[in-house]
C-alpha distance (Angstrom), angle and dihedral (degrees) to the residues before:
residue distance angle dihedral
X1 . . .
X2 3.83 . .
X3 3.54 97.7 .
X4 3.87 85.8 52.0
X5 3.55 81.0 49.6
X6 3.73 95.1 56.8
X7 3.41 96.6 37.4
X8 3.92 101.3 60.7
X9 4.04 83.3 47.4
X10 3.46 94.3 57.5
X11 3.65 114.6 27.8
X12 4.05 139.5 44.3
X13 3.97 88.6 -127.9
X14 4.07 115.6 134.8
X15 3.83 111.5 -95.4
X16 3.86 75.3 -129.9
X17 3.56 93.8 62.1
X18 3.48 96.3 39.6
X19 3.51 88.4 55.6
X20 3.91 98.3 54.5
X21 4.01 90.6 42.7
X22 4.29 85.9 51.3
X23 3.76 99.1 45.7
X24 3.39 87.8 -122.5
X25 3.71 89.2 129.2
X26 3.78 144.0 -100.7
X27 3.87 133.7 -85.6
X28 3.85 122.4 -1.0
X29 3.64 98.3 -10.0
X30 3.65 107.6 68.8
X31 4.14 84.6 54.9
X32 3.59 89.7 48.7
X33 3.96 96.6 47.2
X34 3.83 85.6 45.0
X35 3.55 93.9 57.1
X36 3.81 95.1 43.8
X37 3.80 94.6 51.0
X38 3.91 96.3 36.1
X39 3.87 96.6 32.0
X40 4.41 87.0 -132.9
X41 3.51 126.0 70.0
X42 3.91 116.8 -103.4
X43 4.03 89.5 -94.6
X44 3.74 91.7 47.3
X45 4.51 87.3 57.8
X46 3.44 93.2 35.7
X47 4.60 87.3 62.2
X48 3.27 89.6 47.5
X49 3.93 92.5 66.1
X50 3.83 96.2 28.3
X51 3.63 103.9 121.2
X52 4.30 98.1 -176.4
C-alpha cells in the first residue's frame, strides 16, 4: 500500500495502473481497499498532494 501511496503523490499514472503494477489487485477492489485503509478513494489522496 505505501508504494501505491507514493505513487499517486508523485505521478499522473491511473490508480488502475498503479494498482496492477502494486499487486494491490485489479478492478473494483484495489479502490475499495484504498478507501478502507485511507478513508478517501485514490483520486480523493492523490488532490490533496496535487500541486498544479
Amino acid at each position: 500500500m505505501r508504494e501505491a501511496l507514493e505513487l499517486l503523490e508523485s505521478s499522473d499514472e491511473a490508480h488502475e495502473r498503479i494498482a496492477a503494477r502494486t499487486g494491490t489487485g485489479a478492478s473494483d477492489a484495489p479502490r475499495r481497499h484504498f478507501t478502507r485503509v485511507t478513508g478517501r478513494p485514490p483520486e480523493g489522496h492523490r488532490r490533496t498532494f496535487d500541486t498544479r
